[in-house]
HTML snippet that shows the backbone in 3Dmol.js (N, CA, C, O; Angstrom):
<script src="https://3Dmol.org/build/3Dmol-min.js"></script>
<div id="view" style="width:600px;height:400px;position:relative"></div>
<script>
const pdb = `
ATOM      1  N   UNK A   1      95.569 106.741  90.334  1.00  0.00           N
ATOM      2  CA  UNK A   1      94.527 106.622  91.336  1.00  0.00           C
ATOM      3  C   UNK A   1      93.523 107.743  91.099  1.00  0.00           C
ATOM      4  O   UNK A   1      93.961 108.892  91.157  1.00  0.00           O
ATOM      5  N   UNK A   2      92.282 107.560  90.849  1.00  0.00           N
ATOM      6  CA  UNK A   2      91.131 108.165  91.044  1.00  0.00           C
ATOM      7  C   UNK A   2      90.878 108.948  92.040  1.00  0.00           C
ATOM      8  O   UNK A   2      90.982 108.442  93.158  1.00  0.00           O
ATOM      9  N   UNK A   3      90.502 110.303  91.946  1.00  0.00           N
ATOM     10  CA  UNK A   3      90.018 111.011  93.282  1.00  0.00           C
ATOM     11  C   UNK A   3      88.527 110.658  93.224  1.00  0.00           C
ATOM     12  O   UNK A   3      87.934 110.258  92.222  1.00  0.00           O
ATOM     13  N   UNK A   4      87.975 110.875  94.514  1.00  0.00           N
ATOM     14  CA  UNK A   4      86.267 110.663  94.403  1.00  0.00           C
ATOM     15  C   UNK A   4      85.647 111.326  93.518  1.00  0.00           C
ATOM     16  O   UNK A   4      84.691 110.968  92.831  1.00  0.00           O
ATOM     17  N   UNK A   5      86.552 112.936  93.544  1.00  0.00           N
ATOM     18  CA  UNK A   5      85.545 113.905  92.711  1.00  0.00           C
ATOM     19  C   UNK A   5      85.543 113.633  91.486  1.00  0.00           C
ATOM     20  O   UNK A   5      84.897 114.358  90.730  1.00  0.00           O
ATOM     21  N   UNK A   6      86.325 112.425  90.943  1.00  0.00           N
ATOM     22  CA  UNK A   6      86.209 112.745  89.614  1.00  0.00           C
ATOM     23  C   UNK A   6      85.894 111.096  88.803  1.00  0.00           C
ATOM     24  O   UNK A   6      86.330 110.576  87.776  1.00  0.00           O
ATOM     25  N   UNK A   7      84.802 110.605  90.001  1.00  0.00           N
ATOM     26  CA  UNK A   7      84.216 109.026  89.474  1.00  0.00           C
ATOM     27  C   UNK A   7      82.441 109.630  89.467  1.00  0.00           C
ATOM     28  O   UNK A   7      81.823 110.637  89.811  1.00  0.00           O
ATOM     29  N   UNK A   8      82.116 108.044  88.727  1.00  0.00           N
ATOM     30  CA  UNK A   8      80.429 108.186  89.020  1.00  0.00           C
ATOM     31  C   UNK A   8      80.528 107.065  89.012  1.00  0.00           C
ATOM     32  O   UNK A   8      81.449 106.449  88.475  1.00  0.00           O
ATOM     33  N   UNK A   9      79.147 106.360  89.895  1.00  0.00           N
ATOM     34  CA  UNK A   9      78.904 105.167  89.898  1.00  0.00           C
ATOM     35  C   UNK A   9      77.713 104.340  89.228  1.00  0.00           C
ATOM     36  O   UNK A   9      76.853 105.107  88.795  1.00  0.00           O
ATOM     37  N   UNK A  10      77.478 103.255  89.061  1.00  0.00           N
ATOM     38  CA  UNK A  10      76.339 102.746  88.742  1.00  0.00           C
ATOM     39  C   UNK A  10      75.363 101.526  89.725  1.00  0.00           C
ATOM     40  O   UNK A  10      76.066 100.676  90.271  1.00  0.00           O
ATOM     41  N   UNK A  11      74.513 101.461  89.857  1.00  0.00           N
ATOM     42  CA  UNK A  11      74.514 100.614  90.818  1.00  0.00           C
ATOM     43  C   UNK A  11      73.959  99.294  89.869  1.00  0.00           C
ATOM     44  O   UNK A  11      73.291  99.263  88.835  1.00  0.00           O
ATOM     45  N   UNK A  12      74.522  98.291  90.666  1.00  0.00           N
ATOM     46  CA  UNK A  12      74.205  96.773  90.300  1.00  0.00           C
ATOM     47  C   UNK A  12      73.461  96.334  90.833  1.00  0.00           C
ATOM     48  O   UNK A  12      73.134  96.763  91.939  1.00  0.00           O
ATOM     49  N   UNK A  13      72.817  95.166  90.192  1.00  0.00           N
ATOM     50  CA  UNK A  13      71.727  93.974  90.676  1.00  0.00           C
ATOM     51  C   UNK A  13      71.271  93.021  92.012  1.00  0.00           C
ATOM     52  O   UNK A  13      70.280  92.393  92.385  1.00  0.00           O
ATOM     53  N   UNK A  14      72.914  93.388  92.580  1.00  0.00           N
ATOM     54  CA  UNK A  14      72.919  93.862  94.078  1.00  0.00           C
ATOM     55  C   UNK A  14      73.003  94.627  94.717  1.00  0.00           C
ATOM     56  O   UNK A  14      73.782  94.436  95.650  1.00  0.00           O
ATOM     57  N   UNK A  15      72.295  95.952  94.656  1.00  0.00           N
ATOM     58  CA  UNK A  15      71.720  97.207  95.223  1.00  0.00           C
ATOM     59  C   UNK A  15      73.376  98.134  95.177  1.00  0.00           C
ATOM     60  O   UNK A  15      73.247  99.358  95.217  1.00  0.00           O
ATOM     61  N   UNK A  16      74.820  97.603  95.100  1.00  0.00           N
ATOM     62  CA  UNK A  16      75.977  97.721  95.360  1.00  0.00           C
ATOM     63  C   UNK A  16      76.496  98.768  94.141  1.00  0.00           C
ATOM     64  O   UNK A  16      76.013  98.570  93.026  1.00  0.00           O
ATOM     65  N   UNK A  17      77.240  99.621  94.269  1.00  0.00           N
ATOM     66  CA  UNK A  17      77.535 100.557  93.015  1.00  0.00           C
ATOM     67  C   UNK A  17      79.130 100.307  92.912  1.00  0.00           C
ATOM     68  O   UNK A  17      80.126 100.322  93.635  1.00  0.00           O
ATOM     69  N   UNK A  18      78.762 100.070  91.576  1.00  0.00           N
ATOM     70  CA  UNK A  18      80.321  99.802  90.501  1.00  0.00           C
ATOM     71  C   UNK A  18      80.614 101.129  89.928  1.00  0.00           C
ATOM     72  O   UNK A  18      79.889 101.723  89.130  1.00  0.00           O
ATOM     73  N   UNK A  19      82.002 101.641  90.514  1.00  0.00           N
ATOM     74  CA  UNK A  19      82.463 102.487  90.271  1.00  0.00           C
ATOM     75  C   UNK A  19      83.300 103.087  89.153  1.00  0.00           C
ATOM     76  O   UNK A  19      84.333 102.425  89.058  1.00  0.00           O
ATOM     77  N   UNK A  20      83.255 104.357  88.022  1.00  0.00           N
ATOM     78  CA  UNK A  20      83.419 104.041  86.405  1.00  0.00           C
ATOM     79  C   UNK A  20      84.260 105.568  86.952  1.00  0.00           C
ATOM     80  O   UNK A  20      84.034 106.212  87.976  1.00  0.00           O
ATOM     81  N   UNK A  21      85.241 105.831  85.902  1.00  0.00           N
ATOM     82  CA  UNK A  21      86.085 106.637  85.697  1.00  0.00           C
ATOM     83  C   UNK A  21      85.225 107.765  84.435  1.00  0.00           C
ATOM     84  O   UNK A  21      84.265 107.594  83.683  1.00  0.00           O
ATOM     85  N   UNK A  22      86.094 108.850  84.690  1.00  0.00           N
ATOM     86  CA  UNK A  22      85.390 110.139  83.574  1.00  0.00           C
ATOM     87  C   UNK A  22      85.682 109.430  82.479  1.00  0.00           C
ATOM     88  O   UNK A  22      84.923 110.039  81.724  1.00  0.00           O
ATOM     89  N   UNK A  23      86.304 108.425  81.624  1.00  0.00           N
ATOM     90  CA  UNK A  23      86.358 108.013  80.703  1.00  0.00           C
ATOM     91  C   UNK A  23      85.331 106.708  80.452  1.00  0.00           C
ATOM     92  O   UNK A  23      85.064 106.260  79.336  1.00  0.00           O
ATOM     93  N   UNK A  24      84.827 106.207  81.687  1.00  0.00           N
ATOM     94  CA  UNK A  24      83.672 105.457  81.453  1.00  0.00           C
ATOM     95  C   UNK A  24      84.412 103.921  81.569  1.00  0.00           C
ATOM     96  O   UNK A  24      83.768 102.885  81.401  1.00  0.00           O
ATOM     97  N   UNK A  25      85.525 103.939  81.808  1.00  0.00           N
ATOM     98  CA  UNK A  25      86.212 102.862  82.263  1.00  0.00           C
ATOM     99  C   UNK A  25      85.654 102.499  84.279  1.00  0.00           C
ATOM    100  O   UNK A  25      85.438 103.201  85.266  1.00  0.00           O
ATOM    101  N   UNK A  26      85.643 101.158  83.986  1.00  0.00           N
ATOM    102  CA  UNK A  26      86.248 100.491  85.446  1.00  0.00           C
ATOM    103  C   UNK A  26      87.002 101.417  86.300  1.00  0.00           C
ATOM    104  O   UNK A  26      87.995 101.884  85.743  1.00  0.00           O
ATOM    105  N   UNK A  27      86.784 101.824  87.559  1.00  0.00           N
ATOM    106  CA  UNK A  27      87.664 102.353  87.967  1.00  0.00           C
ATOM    107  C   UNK A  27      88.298 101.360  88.994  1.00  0.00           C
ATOM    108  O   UNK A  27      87.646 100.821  89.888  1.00  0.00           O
ATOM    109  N   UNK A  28      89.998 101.119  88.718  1.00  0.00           N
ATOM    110  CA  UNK A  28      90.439 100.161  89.389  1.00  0.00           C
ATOM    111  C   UNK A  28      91.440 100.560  90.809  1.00  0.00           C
ATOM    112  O   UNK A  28      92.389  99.955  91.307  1.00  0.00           O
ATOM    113  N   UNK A  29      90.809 101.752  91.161  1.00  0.00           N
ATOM    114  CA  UNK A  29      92.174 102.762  92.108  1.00  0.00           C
ATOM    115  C   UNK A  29      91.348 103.757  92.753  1.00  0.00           C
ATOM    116  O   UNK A  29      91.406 104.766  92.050  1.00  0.00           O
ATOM    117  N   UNK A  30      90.597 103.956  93.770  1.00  0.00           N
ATOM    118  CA  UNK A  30      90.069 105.002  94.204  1.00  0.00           C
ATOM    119  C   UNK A  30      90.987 105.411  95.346  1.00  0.00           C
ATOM    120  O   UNK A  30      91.354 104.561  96.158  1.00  0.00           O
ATOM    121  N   UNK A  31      91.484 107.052  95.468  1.00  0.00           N
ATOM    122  CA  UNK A  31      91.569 107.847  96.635  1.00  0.00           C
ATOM    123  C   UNK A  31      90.943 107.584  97.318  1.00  0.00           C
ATOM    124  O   UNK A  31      90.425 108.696  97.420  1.00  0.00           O
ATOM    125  N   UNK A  32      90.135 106.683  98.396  1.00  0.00           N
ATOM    126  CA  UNK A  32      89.367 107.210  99.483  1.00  0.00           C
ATOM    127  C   UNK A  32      89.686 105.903 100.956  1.00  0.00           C
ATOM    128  O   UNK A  32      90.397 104.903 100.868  1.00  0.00           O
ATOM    129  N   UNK A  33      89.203 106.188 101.708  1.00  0.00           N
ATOM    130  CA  UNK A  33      89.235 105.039 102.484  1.00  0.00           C
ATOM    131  C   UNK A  33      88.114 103.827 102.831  1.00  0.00           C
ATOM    132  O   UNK A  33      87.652 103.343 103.865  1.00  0.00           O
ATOM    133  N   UNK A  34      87.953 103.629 101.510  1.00  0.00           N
ATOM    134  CA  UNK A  34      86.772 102.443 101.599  1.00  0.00           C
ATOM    135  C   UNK A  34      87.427 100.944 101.541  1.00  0.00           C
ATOM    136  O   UNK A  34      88.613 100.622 101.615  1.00  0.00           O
ATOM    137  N   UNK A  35      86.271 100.147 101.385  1.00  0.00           N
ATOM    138  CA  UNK A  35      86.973  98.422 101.261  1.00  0.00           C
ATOM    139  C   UNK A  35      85.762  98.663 100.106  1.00  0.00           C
ATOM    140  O   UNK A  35      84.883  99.521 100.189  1.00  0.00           O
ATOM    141  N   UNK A  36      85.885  97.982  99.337  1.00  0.00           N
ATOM    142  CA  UNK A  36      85.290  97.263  98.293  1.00  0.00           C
ATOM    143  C   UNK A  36      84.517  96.275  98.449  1.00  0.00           C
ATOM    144  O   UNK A  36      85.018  95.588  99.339  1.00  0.00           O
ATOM    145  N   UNK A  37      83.290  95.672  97.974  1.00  0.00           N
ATOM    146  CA  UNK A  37      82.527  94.663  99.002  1.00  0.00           C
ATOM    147  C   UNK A  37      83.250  93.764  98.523  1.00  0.00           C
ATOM    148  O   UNK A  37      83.736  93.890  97.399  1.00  0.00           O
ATOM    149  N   UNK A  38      83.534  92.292  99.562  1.00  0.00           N
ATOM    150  CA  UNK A  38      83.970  91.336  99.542  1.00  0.00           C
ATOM    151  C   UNK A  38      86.395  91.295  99.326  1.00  0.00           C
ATOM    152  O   UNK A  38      87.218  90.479  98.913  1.00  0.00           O
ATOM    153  N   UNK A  39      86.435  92.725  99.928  1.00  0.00           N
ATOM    154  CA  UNK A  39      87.980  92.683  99.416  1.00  0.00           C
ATOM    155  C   UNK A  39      87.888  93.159 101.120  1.00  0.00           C
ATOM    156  O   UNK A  39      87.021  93.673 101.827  1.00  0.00           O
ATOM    157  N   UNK A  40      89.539  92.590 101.356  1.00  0.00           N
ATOM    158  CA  UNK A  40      90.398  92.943 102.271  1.00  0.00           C
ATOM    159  C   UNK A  40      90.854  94.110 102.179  1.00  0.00           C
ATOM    160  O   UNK A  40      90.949  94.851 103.157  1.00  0.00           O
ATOM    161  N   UNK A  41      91.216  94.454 100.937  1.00  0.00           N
ATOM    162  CA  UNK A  41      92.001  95.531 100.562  1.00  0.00           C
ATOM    163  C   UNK A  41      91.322  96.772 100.101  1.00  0.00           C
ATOM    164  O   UNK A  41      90.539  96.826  99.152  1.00  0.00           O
ATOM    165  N   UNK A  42      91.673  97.714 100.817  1.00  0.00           N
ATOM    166  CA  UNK A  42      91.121  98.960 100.695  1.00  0.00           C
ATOM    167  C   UNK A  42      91.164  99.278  99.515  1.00  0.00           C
ATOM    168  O   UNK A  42      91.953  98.732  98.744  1.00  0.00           O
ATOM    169  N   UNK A  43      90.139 100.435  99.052  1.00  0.00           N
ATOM    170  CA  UNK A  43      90.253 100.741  97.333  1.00  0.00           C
ATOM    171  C   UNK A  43      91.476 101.865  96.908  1.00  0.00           C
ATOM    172  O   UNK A  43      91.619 102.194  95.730  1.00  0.00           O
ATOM    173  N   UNK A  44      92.323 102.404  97.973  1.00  0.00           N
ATOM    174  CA  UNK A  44      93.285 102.760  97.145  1.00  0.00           C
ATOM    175  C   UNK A  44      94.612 101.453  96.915  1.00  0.00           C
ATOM    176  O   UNK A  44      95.797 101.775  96.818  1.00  0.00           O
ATOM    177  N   UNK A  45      94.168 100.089  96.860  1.00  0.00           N
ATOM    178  CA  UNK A  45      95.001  99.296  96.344  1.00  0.00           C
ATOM    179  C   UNK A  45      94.240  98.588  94.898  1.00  0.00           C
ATOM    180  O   UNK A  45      93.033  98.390  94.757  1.00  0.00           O
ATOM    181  N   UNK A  46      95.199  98.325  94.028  1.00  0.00           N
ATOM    182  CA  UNK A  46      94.897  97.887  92.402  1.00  0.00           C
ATOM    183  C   UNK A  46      93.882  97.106  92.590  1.00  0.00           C
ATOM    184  O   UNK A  46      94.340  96.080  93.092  1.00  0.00           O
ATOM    185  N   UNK A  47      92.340  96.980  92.425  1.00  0.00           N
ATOM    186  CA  UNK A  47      91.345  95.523  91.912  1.00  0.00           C
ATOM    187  C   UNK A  47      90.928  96.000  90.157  1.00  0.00           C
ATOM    188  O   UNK A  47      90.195  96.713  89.471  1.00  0.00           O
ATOM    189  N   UNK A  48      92.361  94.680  90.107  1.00  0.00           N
ATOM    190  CA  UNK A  48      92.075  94.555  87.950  1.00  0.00           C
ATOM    191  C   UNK A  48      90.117  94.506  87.909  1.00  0.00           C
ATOM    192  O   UNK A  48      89.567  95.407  87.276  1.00  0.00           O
ATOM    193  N   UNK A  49      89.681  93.975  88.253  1.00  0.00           N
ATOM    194  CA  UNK A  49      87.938  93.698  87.822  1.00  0.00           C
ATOM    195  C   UNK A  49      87.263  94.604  88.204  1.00  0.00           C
ATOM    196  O   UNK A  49      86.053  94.574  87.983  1.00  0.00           O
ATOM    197  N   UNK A  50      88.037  96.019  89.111  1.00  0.00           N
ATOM    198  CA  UNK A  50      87.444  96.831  89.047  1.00  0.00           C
ATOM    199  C   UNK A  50      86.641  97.340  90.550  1.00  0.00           C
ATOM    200  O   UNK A  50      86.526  96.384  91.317  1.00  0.00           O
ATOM    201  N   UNK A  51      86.096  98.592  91.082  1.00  0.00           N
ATOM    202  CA  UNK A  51      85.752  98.837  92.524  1.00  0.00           C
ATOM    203  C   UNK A  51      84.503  98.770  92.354  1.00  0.00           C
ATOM    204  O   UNK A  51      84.019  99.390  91.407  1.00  0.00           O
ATOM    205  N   UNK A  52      83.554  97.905  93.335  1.00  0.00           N
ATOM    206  CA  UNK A  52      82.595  98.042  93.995  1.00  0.00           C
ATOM    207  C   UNK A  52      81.988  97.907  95.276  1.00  0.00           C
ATOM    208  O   UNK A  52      81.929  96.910  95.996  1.00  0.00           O
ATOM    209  N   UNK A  53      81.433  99.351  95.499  1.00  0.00           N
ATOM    210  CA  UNK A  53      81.560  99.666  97.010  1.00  0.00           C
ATOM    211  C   UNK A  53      80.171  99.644  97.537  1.00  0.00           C
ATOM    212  O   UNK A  53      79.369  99.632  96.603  1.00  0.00           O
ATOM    213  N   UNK A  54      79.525  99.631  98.868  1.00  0.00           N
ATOM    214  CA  UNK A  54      78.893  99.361  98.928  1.00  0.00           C
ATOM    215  C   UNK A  54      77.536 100.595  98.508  1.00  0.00           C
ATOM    216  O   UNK A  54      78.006 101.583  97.944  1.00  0.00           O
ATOM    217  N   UNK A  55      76.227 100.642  98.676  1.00  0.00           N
ATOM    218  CA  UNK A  55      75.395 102.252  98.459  1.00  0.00           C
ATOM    219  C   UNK A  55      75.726 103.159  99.655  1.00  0.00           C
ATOM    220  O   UNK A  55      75.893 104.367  99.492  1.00  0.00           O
ATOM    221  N   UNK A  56      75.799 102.697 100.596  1.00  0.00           N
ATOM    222  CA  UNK A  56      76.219 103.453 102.000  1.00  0.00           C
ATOM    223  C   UNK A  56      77.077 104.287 102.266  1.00  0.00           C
ATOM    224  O   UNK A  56      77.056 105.396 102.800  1.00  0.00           O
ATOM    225  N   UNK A  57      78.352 103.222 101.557  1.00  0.00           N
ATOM    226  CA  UNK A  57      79.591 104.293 101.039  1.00  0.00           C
ATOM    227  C   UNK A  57      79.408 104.804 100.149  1.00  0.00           C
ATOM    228  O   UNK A  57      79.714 105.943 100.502  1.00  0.00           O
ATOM    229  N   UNK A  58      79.119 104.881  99.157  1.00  0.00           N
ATOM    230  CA  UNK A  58      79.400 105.760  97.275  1.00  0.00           C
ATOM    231  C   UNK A  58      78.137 107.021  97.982  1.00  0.00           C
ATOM    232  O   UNK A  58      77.797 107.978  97.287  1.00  0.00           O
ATOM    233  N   UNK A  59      77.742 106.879  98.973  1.00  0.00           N
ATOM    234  CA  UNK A  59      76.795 108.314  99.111  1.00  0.00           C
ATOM    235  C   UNK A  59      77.569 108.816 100.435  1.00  0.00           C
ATOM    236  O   UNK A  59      77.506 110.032 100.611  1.00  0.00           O
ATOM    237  N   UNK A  60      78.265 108.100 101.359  1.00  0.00           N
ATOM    238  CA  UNK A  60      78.708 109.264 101.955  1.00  0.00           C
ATOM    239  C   UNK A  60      80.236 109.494 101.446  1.00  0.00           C
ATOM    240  O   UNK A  60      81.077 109.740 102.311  1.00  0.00           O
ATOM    241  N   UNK A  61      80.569 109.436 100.306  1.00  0.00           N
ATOM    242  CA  UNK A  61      81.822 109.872  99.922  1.00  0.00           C
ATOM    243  C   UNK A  61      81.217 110.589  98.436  1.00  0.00           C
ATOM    244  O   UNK A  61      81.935 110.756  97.451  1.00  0.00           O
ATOM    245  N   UNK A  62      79.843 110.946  98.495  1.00  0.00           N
ATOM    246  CA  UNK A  62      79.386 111.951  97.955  1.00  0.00           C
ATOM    247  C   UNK A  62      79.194 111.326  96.017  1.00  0.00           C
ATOM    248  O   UNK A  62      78.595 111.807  95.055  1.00  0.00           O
ATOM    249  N   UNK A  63      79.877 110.325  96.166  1.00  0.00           N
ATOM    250  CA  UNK A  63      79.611 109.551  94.145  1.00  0.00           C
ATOM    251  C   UNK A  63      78.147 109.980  93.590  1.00  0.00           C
ATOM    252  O   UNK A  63      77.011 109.811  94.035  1.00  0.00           O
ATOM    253  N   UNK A  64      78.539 110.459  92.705  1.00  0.00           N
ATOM    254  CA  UNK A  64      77.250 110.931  91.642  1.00  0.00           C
ATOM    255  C   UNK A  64      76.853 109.419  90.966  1.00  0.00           C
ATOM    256  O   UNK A  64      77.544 108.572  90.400  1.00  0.00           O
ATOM    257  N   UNK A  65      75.364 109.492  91.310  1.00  0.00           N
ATOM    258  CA  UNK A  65      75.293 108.020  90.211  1.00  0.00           C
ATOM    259  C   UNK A  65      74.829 108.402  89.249  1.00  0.00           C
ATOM    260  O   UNK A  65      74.307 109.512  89.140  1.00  0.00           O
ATOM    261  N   UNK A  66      74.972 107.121  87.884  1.00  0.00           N
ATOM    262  CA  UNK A  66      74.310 107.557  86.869  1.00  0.00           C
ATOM    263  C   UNK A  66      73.476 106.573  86.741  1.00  0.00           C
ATOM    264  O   UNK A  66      74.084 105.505  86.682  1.00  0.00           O
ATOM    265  N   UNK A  67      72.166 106.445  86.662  1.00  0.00           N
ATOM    266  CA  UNK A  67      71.442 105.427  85.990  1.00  0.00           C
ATOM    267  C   UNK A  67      71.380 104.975  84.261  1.00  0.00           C
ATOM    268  O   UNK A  67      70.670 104.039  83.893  1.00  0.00           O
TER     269      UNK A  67
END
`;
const viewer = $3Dmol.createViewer("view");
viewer.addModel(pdb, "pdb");
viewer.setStyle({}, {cartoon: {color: "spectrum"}});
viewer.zoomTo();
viewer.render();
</script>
């Protein structure tokens, strides 16, 4: 599982930021207490395709983006 401090995000074509690991991978496991858009399941549970959260959240849980 990913801590916040140590993701960056990117944002997508729906204003929404997809969240990437220091290795530049998918991050499929975040520490925090978010939902993922369109999941039931909070992001510290497994999404294989990967976390994307909404801009609202990835800035108040402080995510560095990268363009």
């Amino acid at each position: 599982m990913n801590a916040v401090n140590t993701v960056f995000g990117r944002t997508n074509e729906n204003g929404d930021v997809v969240v990437f690991d220091e290795s530049g991978e998918v991050c499929t496991r975040l520490d925090a207490n978010v939902y993922p858009v369109g999941s039931q399941l909070s992001a510290r549970y497994e999404h294989a395709e990967g976390i994307v959260i909404s801009a609202a959240d990835a800035e108040k849980l402080g995510i560095a983006l990268d363009d």
